[in-house]
C-alpha positions as CSV (number, residue, x, y, z in Angstrom):
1,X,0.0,0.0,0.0
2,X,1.4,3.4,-1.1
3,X,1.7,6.4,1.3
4,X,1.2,9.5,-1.2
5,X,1.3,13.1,-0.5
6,X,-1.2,15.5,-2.2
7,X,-0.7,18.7,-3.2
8,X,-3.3,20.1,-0.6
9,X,-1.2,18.9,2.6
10,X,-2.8,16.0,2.8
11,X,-1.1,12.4,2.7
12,X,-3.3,9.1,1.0
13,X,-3.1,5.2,1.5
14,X,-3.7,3.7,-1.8
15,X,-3.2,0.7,-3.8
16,X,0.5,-0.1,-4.9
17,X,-0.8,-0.9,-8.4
18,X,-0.8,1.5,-11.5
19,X,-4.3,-0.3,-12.7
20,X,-5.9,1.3,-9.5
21,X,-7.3,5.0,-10.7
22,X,-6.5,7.0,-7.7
23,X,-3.0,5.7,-7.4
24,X,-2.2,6.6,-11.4
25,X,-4.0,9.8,-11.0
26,X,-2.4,10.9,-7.6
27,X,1.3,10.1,-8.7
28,X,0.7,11.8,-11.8
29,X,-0.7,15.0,-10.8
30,X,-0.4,14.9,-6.9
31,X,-4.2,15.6,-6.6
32,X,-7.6,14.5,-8.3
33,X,-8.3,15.0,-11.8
34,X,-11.4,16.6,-10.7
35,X,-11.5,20.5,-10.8
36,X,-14.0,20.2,-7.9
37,X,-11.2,18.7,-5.7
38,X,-9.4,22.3,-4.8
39,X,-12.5,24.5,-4.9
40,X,-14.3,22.3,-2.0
41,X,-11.9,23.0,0.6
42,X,-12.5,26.6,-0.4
43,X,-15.6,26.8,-0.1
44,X,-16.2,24.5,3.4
45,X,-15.5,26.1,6.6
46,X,-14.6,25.5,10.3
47,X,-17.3,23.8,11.7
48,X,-19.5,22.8,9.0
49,X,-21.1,19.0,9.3
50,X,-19.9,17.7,5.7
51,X,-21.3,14.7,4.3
52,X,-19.1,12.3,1.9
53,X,-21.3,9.8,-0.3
54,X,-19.7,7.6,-2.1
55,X,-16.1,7.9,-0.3
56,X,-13.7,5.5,-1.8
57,X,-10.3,5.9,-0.6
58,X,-10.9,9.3,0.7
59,X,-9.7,11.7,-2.2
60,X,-12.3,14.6,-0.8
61,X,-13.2,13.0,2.6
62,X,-9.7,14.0,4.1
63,X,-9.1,17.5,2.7
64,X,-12.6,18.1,4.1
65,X,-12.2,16.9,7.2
66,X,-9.0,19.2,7.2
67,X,-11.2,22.5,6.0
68,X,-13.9,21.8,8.6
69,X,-11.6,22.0,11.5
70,X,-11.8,20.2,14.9
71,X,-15.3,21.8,15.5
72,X,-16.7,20.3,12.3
73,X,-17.8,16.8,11.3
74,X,-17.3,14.4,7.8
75,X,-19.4,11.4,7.4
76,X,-17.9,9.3,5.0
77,X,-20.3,6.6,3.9
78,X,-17.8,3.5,2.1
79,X,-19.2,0.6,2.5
80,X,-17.0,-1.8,0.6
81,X,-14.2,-3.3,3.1
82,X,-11.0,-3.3,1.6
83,X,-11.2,0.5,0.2
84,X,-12.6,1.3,3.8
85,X,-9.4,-0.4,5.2
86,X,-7.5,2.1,3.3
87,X,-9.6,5.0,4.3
88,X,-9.1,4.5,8.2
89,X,-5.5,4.2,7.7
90,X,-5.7,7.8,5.8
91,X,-7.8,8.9,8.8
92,X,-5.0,7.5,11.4
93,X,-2.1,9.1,8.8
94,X,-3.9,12.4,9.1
95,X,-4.9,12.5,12.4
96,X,-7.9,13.3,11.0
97,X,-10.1,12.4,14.2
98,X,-12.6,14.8,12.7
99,X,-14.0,12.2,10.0
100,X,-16.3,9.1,11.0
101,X,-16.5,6.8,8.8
102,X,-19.5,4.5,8.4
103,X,-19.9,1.0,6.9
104,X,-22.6,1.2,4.8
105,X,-24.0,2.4,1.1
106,X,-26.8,4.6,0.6
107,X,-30.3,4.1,-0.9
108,X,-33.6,5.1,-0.2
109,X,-34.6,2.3,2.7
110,X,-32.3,0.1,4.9
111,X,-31.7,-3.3,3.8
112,X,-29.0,-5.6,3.0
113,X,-27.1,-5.1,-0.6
114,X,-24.3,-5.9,-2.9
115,X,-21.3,-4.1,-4.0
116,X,-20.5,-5.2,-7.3
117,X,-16.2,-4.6,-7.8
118,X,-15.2,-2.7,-10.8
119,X,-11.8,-3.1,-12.3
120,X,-10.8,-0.4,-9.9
121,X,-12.5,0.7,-6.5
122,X,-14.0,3.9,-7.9
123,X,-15.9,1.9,-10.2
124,X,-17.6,-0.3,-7.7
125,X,-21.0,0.1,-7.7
126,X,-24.3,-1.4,-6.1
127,X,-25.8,-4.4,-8.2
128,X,-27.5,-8.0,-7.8
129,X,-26.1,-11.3,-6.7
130,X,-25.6,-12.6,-9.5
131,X,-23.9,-9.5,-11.0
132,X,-20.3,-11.0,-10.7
133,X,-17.7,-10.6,-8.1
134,X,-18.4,-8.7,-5.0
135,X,-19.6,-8.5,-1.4
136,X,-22.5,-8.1,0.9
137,X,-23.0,-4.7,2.2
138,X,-25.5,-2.8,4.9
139,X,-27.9,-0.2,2.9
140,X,-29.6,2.4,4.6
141,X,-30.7,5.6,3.9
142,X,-29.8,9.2,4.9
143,X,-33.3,10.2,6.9
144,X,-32.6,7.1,8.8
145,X,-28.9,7.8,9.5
146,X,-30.3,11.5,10.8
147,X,-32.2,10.4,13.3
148,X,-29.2,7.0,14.4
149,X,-26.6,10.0,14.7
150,X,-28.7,13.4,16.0
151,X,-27.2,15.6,12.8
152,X,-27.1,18.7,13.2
153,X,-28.1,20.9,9.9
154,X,-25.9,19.3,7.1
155,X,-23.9,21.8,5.5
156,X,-22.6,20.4,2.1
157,X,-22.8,16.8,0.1
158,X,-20.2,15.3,-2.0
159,X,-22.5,12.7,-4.0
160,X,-21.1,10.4,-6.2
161,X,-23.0,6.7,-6.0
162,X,-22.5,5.8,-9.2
163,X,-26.3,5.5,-10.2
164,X,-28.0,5.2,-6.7
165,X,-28.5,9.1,-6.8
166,X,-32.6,9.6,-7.1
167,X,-32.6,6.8,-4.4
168,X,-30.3,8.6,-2.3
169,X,-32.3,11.3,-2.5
170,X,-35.4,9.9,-2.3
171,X,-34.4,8.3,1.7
172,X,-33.5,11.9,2.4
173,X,-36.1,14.4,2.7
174,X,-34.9,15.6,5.9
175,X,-31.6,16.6,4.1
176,X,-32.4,17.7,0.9
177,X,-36.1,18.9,0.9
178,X,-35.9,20.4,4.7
179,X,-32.4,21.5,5.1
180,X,-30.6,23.6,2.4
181,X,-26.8,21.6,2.2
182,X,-24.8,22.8,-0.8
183,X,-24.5,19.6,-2.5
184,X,-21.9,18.5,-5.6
185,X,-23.1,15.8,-7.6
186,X,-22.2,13.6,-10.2
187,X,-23.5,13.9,-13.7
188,X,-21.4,11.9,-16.1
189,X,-23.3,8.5,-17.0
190,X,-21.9,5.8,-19.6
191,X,-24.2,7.8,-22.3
192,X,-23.2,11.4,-21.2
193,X,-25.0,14.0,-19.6
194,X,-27.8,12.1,-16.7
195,X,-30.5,15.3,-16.3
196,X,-32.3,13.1,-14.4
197,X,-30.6,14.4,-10.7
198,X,-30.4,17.6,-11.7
199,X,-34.0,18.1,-12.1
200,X,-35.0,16.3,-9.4
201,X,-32.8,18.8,-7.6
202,X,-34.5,21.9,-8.9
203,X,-37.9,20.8,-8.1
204,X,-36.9,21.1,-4.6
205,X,-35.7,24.3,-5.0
206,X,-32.4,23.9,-5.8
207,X,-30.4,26.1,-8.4
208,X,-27.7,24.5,-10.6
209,X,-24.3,26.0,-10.6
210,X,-20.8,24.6,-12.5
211,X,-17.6,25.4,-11.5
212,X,-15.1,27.3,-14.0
213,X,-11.7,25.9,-14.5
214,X,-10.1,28.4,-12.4
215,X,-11.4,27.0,-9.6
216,X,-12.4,29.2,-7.8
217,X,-16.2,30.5,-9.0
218,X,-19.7,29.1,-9.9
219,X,-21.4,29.8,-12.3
220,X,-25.0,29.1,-13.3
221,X,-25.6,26.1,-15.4
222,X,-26.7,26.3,-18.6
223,X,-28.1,22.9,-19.5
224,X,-28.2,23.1,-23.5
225,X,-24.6,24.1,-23.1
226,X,-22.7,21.6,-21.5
227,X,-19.4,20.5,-21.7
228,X,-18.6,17.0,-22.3
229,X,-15.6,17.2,-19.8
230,X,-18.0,18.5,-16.9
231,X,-18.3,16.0,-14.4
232,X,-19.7,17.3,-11.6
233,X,-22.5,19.8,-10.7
234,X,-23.9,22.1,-7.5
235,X,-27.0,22.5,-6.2
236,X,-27.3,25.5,-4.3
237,X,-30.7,26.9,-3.0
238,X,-31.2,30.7,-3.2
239,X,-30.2,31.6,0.7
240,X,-27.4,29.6,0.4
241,X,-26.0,31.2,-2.9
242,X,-26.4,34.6,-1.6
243,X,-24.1,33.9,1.5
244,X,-22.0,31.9,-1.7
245,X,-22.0,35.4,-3.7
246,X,-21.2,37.8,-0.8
247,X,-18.3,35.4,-0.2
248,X,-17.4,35.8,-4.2
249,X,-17.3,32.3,-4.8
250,X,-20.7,32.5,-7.4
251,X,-22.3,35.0,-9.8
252,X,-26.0,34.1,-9.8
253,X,-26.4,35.9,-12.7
254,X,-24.2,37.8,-15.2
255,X,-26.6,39.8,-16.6
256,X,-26.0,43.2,-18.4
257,X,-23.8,45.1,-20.8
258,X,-20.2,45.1,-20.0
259,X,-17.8,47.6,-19.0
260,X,-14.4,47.6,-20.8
261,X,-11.4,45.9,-19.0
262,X,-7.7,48.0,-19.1
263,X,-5.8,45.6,-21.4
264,X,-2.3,47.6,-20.3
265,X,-2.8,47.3,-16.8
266,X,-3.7,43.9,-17.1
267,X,-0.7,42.7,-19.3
268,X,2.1,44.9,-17.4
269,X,1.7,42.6,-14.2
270,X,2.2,39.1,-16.9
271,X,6.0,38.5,-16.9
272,X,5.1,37.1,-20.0
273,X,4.5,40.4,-21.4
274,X,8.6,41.3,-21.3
275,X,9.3,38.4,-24.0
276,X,8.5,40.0,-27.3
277,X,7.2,43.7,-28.1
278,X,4.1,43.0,-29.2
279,X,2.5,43.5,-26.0
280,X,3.3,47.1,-26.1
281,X,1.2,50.0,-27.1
282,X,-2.9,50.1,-27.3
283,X,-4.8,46.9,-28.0
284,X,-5.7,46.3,-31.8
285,X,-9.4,48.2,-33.0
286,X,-12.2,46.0,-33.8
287,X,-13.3,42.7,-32.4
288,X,-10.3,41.5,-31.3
289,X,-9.5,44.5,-29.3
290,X,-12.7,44.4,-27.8
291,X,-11.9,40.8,-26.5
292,X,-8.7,41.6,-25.1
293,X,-10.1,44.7,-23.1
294,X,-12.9,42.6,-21.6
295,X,-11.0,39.5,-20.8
296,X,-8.7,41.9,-18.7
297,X,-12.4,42.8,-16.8
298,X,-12.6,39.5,-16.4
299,X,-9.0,39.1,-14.5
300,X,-9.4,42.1,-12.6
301,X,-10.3,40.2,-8.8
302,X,-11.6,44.1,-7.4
303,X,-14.6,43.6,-10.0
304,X,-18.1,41.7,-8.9
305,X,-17.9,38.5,-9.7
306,X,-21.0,38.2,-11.9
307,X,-19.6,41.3,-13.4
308,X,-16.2,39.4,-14.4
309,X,-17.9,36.4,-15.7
310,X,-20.4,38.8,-17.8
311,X,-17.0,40.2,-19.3
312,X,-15.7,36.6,-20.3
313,X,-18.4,35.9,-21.7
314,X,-18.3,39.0,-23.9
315,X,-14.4,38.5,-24.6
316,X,-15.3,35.2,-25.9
317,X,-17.8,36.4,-27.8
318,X,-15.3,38.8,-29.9
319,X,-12.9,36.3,-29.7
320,X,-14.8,33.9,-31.9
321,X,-15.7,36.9,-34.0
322,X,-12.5,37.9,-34.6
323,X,-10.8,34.2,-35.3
324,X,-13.6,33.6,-37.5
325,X,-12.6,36.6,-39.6
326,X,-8.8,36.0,-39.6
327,X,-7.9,32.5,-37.8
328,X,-4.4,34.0,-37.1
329,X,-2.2,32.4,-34.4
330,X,-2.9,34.9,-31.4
331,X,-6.5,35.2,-32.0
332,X,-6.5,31.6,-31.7
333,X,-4.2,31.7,-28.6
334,X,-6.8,34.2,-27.0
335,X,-10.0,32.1,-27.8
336,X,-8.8,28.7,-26.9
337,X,-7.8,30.3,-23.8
338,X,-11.1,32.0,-23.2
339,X,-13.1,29.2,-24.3
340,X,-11.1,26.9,-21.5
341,X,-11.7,29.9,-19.0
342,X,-14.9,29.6,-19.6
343,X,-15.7,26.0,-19.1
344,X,-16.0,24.7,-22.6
345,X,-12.9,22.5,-22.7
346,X,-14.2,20.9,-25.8
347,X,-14.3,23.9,-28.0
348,X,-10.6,24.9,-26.4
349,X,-9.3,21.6,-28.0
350,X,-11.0,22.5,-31.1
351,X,-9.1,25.7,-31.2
352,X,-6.0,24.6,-29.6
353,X,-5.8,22.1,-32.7
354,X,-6.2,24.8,-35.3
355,X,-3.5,26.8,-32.8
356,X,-0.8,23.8,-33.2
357,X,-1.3,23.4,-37.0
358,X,-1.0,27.0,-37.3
359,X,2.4,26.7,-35.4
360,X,3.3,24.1,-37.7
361,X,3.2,26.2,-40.9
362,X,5.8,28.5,-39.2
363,X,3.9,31.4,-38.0
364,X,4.5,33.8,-35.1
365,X,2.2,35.9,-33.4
366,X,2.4,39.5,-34.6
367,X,-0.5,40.8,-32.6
368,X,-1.0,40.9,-28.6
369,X,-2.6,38.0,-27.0
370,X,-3.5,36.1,-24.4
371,X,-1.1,33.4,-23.2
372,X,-2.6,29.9,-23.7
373,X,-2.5,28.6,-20.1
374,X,-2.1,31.1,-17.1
375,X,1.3,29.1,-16.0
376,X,2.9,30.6,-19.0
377,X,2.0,34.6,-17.5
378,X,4.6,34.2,-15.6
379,X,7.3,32.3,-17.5
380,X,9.9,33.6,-19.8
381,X,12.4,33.1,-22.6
382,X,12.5,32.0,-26.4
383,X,9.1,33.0,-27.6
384,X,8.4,30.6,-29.9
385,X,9.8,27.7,-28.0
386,X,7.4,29.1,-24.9
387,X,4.5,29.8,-27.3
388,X,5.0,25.6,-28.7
389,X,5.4,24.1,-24.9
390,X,2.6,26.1,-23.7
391,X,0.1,24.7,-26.9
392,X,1.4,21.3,-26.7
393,X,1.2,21.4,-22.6
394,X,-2.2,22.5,-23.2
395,X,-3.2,19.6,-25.2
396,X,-2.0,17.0,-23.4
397,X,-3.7,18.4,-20.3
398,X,-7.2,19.5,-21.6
399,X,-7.1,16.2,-23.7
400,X,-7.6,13.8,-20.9
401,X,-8.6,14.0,-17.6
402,X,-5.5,12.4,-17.0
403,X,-3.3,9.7,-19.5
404,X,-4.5,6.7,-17.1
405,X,-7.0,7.5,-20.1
406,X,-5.5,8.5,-22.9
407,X,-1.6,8.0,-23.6
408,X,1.1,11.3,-23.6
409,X,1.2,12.9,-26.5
410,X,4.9,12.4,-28.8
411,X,5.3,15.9,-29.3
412,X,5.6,15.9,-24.7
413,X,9.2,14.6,-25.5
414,X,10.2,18.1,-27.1
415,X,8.3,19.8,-24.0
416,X,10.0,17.7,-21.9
417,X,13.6,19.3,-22.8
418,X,12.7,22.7,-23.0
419,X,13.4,24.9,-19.9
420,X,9.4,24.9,-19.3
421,X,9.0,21.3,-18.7
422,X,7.2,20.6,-15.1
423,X,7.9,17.3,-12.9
424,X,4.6,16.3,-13.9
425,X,4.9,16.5,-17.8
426,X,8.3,14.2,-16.7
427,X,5.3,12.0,-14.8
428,X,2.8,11.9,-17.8
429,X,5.7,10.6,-19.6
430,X,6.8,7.9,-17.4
431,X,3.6,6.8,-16.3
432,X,2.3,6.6,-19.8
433,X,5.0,5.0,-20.9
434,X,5.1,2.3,-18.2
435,X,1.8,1.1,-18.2
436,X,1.7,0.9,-22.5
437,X,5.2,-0.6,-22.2
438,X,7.1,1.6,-24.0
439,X,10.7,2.3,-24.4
440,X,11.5,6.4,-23.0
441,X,14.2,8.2,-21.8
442,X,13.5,10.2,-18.8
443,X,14.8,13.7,-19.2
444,X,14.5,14.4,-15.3
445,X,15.0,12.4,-12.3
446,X,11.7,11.5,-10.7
447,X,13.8,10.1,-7.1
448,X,14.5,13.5,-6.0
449,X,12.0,15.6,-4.4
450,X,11.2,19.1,-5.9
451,X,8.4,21.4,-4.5
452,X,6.4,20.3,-7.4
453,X,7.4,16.5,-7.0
454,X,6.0,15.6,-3.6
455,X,6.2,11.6,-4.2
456,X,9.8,11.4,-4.7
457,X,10.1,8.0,-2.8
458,X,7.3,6.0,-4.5
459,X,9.3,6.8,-7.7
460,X,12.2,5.7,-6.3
461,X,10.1,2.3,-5.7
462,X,8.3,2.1,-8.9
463,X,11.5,2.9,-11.0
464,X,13.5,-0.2,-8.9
């Protein structure tokens, strides 16, 4: 059993096998591929009663209990033995005395069940006895575990059942319908988007909120518009996403015409901006001027939020404009960029393409623009090998929610001996390479520990 360190001080017992998803995930990128996974602890505070459905090995359950405090309470519902196993030994490693963890799946009444083992634990899932290999398992439901424990008014619910959602909701009315908990639940199903939760969710009063990429903001949900990356939604109702908004962690609307951003101001704090002098002088008239003075709104933290998300969404808009009318190199830079921003990772791959062929043919970006990942703002040095590394780093990470599911790309080799190369491009590489059995040269040593290689020693013991 590995001992891993995650990026949010945390440390995680998981299997010592690269077939295991949290393992391959957590030594590749030192935290969950999830975008969710850093904003929780964000948005949870000391001494909120946190409830974690569908725990597994813990990925969420300890950073919460970590963001609630001593005063606070996570209930981590895992009912399959072995992964639990792992997830008190996480609880000991972290002295995380804060989190209970309870034996059971959740349904809509109490009865006994069957967990149904996937080809990794997060895949488990609740099924029949003749459904192949698995175990017996204790089902209840969340009114009944209310009353068993004397919960006090839950305050947020990580949900991810893989399919037992409506039931789960259905056993609690005292949660859901007569409380007001933030809750995060999973949409993805085999076939795509599952509307089913989210409008059972809205009927009791609940509002529907994604998360942008940065992290950091909801943003309401736009069901006709959904990305086929998004994983995860929020149901908020209205009290609760006013307190959410004065905190600025969601716009409930971004209504209204736009006020222009200052491009200069914006792009004199990018250290990026020093590397070619293109970024000097007024923005360019027209469309694409437009963009680049809004996205600066957008950046600029003193704004409303619902203000800065209105601008985004009008920098895209010119954006799109302005690459369809010349699909140039930095208008493609600043829509794939604003497209990500935005949340539509899908239409950022479909621009970052056009960006890499247009790379290809030998071009260089003759007009300001923004850079295509925010790591690059602050990097510098040979433009066009920075302005290659960032669109091929780009790919490789918007491509995949991580290459446990889809191998490195070739062209990471070059990135990997340029002078922008991270220890976790070096990772993708290895790890990709490993488990496809490929021959590689590694052009960093994974057995020494660097600020952004935390795992130094379980490289050391995968390497041997």
């Amino acid at each position: 059993m590995g001992n891993y360190n995650l990026q949010n001080g945390t440390k995680l017992m998981v299997p010592n096998r690269l077939d295991a998803i949290t393992t391959y995930v957590v030594l590749e990128q030192e935290r969950w591929f999830e975008k969710e996974w850093g904003f929780v602890e964000h948005l949870l505070q000391p001494g909120m009663t946190v409830l974690d459905i569908g725990a597994n090995l813990g990925i969420y359950s300890i950073g919460m209990a970590k963001a609630v405090g001593p005063s606070g309470r996570v209930y981590a519902y895992e009912p399959t033995s072995e992964t639990r196993s792992r997830l008190e030994q996480s609880k000991a490693v972290n002295a995380a005395d804060n989190l209970i963890i309870v034996p059971s799946a959740l349904s809509d009444t109490e009865r006994e069940g069957r967990i149904v083992f996937g080809t990794s634990s997060e895949l488990n899932r609740l099924g029949e006895a003749d459904d192949g290999v698995g175990e017996a398992v204790h089902l209840t439901s969340l009114d009944l575990e209310a009353q068993r424990l004397g919960w006090p008014a839950i305050d947020f619910v990580k949900m991810d059942a893989e399919g037992e959602e409506l039931k789960i909701i259905a056993g609690g009315s005292s949660i859901f319908r007569d409380g007001a908990p933030i809750v995060m639940f999973e949409i993805k199903a085999d076939t795509g988007y599952e509307p089913a939760i989210a409008h059972q969710f809205q009927r009791m009063g609940y509002g529907l909120y994604r998360l942008l990429p940065d992290e950091a903001h909801l943003v309401p949900f736009v069901e006709n518009e959904i990305d086929g990356f998004e994983l995860n939604l929020f149901a908020v109702k209205p009290e609760a996403a006013s307190k959410l908004a004065a905190r600025q962690l969601l716009a409930e609307s971004w209504d209204g015409a736009p006020p222009h951003g200052d491009w200069s101001r914006f792009i004199a704090g990018q250290a990026f901006a020093a590397i070619s002098s293109i970024f000097a002088g007024a923005v360019p008239a027209g469309p694409y001027g437009e963009g680049l003075s809004a996205y600066a709104g957008w950046r600029a933290a003193s704004r409303p939020l619902g203000e800065r998300v209105s601008l985004l969404r009008h920098a895209l808009e010119r954006f799109r404009l302005a690459a369809a009318e010349e699909a140039s190199l930095p208008k493609l830079a600043s829509l794939s960029r604003a497209e990500y921003d935005f949340g539509n990772r899908t239409k950022s791959l479909e621009v970052l393409r056009a960006c890499a062929l247009t790379i290809d043919s030998g071009a260089v970006p003759d007009l300001p623009f923004v850079p295509i990942s925010a790591r690059y703002e602050q990097l510098v040095g040979d433009f066009r090998t920075l302005t290659i590394s960032s669109c091929v780093e780009a790919l490789q990470q918007r491509g995949s929610y991580s290459t446990y599911y889809g191998s490195a790309l070739p062209q990471l080799d070059w990135v990997a001996g340029t002078p922008f190369a991270t220890s976790e491009i070096e990772r993708r590489r290895a790890l990709s390479a490993a488990v496809r059995q490929r021959p590689l040269t590694l052009r960093r040593d994974l057995r020494i520990p660097a600020p952004d290689h935390l795992n130094a020693e379980a490289w050391v013991r995968l390497m041997s």
